[in-house]
C-alpha positions in Angstrom: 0.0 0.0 0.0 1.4 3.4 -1.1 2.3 5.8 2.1 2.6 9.5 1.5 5.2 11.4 3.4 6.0 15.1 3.6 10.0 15.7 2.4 12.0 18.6 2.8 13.9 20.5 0.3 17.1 22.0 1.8 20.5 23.1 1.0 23.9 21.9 1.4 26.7 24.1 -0.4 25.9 24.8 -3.5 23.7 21.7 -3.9 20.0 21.1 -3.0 19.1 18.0 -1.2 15.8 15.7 -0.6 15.8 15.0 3.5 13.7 11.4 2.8 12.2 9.5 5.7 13.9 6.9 8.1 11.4 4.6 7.3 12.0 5.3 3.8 15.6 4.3 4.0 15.3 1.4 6.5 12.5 -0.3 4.3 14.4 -0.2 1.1 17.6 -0.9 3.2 19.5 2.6 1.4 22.9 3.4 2.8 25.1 6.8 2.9 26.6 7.7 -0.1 24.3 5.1 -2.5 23.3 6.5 -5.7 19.2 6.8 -6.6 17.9 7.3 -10.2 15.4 10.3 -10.2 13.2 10.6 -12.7 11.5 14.1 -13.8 8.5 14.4 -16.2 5.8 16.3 -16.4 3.3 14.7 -13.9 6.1 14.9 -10.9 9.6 13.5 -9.7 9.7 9.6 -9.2 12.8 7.7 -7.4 12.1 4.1 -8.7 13.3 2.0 -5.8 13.0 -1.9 -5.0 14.5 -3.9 -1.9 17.5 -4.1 -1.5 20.4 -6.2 0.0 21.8 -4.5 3.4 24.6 -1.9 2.4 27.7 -3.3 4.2 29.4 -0.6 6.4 32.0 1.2 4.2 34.5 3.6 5.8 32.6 3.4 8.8 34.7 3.6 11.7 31.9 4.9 14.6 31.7 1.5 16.1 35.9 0.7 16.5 37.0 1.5 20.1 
C-alpha cells in the first residue's frame, strides 16, 4: 500500500538536497553515499526503488573502540 510522506527540500553548499524519511531508507535498506535514479517528467519526480540487500558498512569507523 502506497504511504505518503512530507520531504524537505534544503541546502547543502551549492547543492540542494531531498531529506527522505527513516522509514524510507530502513524499508528499502539505502545506505550513505548510495546513488538513486530520479526521474523528472511532467506529472512529478519519481525515485524508482525496489529492496534491496543491506549496504555493508563502508569507511565506517563509529563502532571501533
Amino acid at each position: 500500500m502506497p504511504t505518503k510522506y512530507t520531504v524537505t527540500l534544503t541546502t547543502l553548499g551549492t547543492s540542494s538536497v531531498i531529506v527522505l524519511p527513516k522509514p524510507v531508507i530502513d524499508g528499502f535498506n539505502l545506505g550513505k553515499g548510495q546513488r538513486l535514479e530520479l526521474i523528472a517528467r511532467d506529472d512529478g519526480i519519481f525515485i524508482p526503488l525496489t529492496e534491496q540487500e543491506p549496504q555493508a558498512k563502508v569507511d565506517d569507523q563509529s563502532d571501533i573502540t
